[in-house]
N, C-alpha and C positions, 0 to 999 in steps of 0.2 A: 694409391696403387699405380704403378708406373705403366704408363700405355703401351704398348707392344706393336712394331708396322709389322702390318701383312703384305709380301710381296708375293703379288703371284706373274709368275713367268709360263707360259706354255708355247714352244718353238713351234710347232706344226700347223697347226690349224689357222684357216683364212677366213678373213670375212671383208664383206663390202658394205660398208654405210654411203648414204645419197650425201651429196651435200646441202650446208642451209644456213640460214641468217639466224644472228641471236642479236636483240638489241642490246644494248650497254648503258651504261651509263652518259644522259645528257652531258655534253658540251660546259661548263658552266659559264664561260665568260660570252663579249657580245653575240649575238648570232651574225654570220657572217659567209661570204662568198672568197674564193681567190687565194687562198693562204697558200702558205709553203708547207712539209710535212716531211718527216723522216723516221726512221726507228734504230734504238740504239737497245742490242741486248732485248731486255724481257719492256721496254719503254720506246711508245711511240712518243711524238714532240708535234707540234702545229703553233702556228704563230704568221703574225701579221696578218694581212686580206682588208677588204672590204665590207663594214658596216653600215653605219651611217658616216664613216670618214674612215678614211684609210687608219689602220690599225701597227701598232707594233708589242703587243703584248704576244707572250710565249706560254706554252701550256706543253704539261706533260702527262701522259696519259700512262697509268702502271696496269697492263695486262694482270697480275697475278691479282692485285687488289679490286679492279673496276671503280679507280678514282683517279681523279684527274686535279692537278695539283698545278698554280700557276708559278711561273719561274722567271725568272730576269728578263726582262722585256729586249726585246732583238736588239742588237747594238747599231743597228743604221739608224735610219728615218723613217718613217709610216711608210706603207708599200704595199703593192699588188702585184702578181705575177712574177713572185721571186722565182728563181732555182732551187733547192733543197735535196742535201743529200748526205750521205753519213758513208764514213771511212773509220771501221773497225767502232773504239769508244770515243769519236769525237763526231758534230752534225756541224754542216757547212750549208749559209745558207747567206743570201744576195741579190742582184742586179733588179731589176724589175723597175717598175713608173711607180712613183707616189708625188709628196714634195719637193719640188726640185729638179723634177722632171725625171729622163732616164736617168738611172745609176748602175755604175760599173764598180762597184763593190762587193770585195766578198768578208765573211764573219765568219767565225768558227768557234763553236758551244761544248763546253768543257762538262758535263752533265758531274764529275767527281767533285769541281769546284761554284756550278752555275756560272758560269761567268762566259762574257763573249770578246773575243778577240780580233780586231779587225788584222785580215791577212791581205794579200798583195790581188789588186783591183786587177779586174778581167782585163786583158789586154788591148784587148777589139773595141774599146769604149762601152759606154752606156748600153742594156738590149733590154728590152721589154717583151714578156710571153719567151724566155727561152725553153730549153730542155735542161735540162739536169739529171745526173746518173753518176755513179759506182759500180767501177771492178775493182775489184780484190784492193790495195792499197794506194788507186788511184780514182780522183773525182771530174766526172766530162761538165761542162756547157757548152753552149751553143745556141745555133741556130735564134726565132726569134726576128724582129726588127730593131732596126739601131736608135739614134737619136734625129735622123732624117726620116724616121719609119719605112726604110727601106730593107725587104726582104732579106735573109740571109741564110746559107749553109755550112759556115764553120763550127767547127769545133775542136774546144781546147782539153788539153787534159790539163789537171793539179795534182801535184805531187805537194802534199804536206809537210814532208819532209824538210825539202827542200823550199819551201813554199815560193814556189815557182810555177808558170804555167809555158805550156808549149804543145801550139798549131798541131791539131790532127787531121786523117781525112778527110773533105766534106761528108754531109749527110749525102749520102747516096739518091735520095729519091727530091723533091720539087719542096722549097720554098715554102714555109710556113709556118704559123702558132699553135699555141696549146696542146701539140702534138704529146703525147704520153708515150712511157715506156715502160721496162721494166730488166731487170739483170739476171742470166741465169747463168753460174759456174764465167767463165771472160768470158762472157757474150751479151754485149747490151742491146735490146729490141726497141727499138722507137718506131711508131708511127701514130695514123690519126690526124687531127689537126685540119686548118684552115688555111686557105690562102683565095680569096672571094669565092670559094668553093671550098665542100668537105672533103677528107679524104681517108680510105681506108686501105692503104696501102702500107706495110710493116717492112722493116729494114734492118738486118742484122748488122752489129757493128762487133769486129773479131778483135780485143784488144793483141793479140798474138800479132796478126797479120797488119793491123791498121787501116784493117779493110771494109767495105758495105757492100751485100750481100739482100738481093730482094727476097722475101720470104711469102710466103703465104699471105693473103689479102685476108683484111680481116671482113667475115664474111657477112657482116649483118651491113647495116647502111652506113654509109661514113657519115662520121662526126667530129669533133672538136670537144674541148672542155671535159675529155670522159678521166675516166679513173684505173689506173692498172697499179699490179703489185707482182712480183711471183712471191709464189710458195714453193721450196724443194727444187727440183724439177721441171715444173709448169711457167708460166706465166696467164695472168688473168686482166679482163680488160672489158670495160661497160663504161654505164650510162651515161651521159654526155648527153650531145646537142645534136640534134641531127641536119641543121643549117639548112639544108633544101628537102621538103618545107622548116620553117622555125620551129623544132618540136626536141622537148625533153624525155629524155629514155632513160628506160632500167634493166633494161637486156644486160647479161653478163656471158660471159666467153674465156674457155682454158683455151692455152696454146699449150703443143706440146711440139719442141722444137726437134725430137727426134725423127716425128712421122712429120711435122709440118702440115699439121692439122688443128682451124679452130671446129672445139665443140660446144655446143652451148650448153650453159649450166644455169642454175637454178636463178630466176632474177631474181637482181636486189631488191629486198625488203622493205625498203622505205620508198616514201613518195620518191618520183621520178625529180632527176636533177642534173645540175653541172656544174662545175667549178668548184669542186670535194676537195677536203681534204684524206688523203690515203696512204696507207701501209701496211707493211705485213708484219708482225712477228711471229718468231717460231714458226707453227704451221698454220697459223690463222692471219687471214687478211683484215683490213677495214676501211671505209668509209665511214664520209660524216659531215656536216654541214653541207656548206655550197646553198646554191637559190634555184629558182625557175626560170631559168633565162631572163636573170636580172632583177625579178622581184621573189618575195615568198622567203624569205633568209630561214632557214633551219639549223640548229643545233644536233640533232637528235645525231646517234653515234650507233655503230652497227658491225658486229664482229661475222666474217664469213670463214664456214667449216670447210674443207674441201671434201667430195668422198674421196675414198681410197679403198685400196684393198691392201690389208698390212698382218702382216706378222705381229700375233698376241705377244709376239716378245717386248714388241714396241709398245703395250699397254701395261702401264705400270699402277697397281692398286697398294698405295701404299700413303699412311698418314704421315703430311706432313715432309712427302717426297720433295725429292729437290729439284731443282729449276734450274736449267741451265741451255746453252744452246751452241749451236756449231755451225762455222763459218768459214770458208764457202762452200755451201754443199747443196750439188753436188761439187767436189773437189777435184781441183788436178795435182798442183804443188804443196800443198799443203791444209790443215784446217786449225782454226783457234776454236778452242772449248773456253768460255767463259761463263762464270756466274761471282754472283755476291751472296755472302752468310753474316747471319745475323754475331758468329761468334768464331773463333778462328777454329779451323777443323782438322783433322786429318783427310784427306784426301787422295781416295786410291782410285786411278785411270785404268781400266783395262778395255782395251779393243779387240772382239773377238771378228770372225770371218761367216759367213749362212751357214760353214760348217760347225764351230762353237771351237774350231783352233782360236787360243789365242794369240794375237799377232804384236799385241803392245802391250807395257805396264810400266804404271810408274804410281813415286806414290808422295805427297807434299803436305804440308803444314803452310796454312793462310787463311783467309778470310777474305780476301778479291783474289779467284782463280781467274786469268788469263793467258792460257796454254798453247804456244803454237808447234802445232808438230806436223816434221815436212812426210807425207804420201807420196813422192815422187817414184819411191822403190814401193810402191802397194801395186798391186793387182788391179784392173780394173774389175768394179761390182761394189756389192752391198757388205755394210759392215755395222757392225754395233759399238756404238762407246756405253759404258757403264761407268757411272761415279757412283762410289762409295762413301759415306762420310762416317766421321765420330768424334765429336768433341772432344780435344785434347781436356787436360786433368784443369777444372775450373772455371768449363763452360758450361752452359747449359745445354739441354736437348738431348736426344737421341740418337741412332746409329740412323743414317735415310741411304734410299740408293733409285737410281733412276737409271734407264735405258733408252737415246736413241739412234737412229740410224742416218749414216749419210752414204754418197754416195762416192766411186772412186771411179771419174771417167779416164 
């Protein structure tokens, strides 16, 4: 008998769930401290760090399945304290100390082919402990110490494109490592980090302007070595080091960059740590390995919910729905809808408004959607994409459909 999806949609009705940790599926390869980390689509990635010897094996972690699969081992040299970062369907990842000392190299991971591509080396020489980040279709570093171990606040943008890099702002605030960030809508937030002191001071960086902007301090103890992601809207940022005294924490913290407020949310669920690796998909964040200030190496892997309060539209009950996700959002110039199907489909986009006006439609035959459609004429507010599917004549499956929302600032 042929299975039948049940969707059920109800526009009105609110609810608010807490947030909380689920654990995941262990790590399988060595356990390990220091890696690089990025998320591509419905797939996080981690690769290199420190074991018992610097590392360059690559892993890929598939949200939808809860398995982790290893992949082409990083195309440099064994390393610690790379950069890591991801522009659209490709991850970018580099510079950092291993063999050979500092390196000023960048690589770029083709996740359709596995393969890794050496691109045009940082400009600034060798850095070790930099930052690393993505807006929209461009990739920052930065900051960090050189090959003199001398402090530093530049930072470059990468255009892949062009694979070229070019000098932007300094960092706005003091000189330092390990400092974490995270990206919401063109605006990248860095802080955190070390410099013979912690520090908890956060720094807005406006890809538009090319500007730094101090933000709200982050409000629990400063640290180093911690762990941030956003989700939607938000950004989130924990456990680390707290350097004065030497102590490991699991405290975790939303930002919300509207009101420029952190609030605390549920600690992380695993032993206390630093030097994670971390990312978001979709609307879930993650943590996972890292050590205890040096010793204690952990694998163990750990998916975070956020709460919310959302429109049942946004919950979708349906067997065998579809997965897909949408980028940048929230949005200003435009957002890409992507996902991957098991068999080529029909595929029908429709974007309605809070009101249920429809505002877009379109409708395509493929099997790798990746749709960019420009918002610059939208409204600012809340909006819904709906995909539709149905196996053209020859495939398998069934008709699925899913709904979520992004945002139009």
């Amino acid at each position: 008998m042929k299975k039948i999806s049940t969707l059920v949609l109800i526009c009105i009705t609110l609810f608010t769930k807490a947030d909380y940790w689920t654990q995941k599926a262990d790590f399988p390869g060595p356990l390990r401290a220091k890696p690089f980390s990025f998320s591509i689509n419905n797939k996080g990635y981690t690769g290199c760090g420190e074991a018992t010897v610097f590392m360059n094996d690559f892993w890929e972690y598939d949200q939808l399945t809860n398995v982790w699969t290893q992949k082409a081992d990083f195309g440099g040299s064994p390393r610690v304290q790379t950069v890591g970062f991801s522009i659209f369907d490709k991850g970018y990842a580099g510079l950092g100390i291993g063999f050979g000392g500092v390196h000023d190299d960048l690589w770029e991971y083709d996740p359709a082919t596995n393969v890794w591509t050496q691109k045009t080396d940082f400009p600034a020489g060798g850095r070790n402990a930099p930052v690393g980040f993505s807006i929209l279709d461009k990739g920052y570093a930065g900051m960090g110490v050189d090959t003199n171990y001398v402090y530093q606040t530049d930072i470059w943008e990468y255009d892949p494109l062009s694979d070229t890099w070019t000098q932007m702002q300094d960092y706005g605030g003091a000189e330092r490592i390990t400092e974490v960030g995270f990206t919401i809508a063109d605006n990248a937030y860095i802080g955190l980090g070390y410099h013979s002191t912690g520090y908890q001071d956060f720094w807005k960086y406006s890809k538009t302007g090319n500007t730094w902007t101090q933000v709200a301090n982050f409000p629990a103890s400063a640290r180093a070595q911690a762990a941030a992601f956003a989700i939607g809207n938000y950004g989130y940022a924990g456990t680390g080091n707290q350097i004065t005294p030497n102590t490991v924490l699991k405290d975790f913290w939303r930002y919300d960059p509207v009101s420029n407020i952190w609030t605390q949310k549920t600690s992380f669920a695993g032993t206390e740590r630093d030097e994670t690796a971390f990312f978001s998909i979709n609307n879930k964040g993650y943590i996972g390995l890292g050590w205890q200030n040096g010793s204690n190496l952990f694998n163990d892997f750990w998916e975070y919910t956020p709460d919310s309060t959302t429109s049942v539209k946004e919950i979708i009950s349906a067997t065998g729905g579809l997965q897909f996700t949408i980028a940048p959002n929230p949005a200003k110039e435009f957002i890409v809808i992507s996902s991957e199907f098991e068999a080529k489909k029909k595929i029908e986009i429709t974007i309605t408004d809070v009101q249920g006006k429809k505002i877009f439609g379109s409708q395509l035959h493929t099997k790798t959607l990746k749709f960019k459609l420009q918002t610059l004429n939208f409204s600012k507010g809340i909006y819904f994409v709906e995909l539709n599917s149905a196996c053209l004549p020859g495939g398998q499956g069934q008709q699925q459909k899913a709904v979520k929302r992004f945002i139009k600032e």
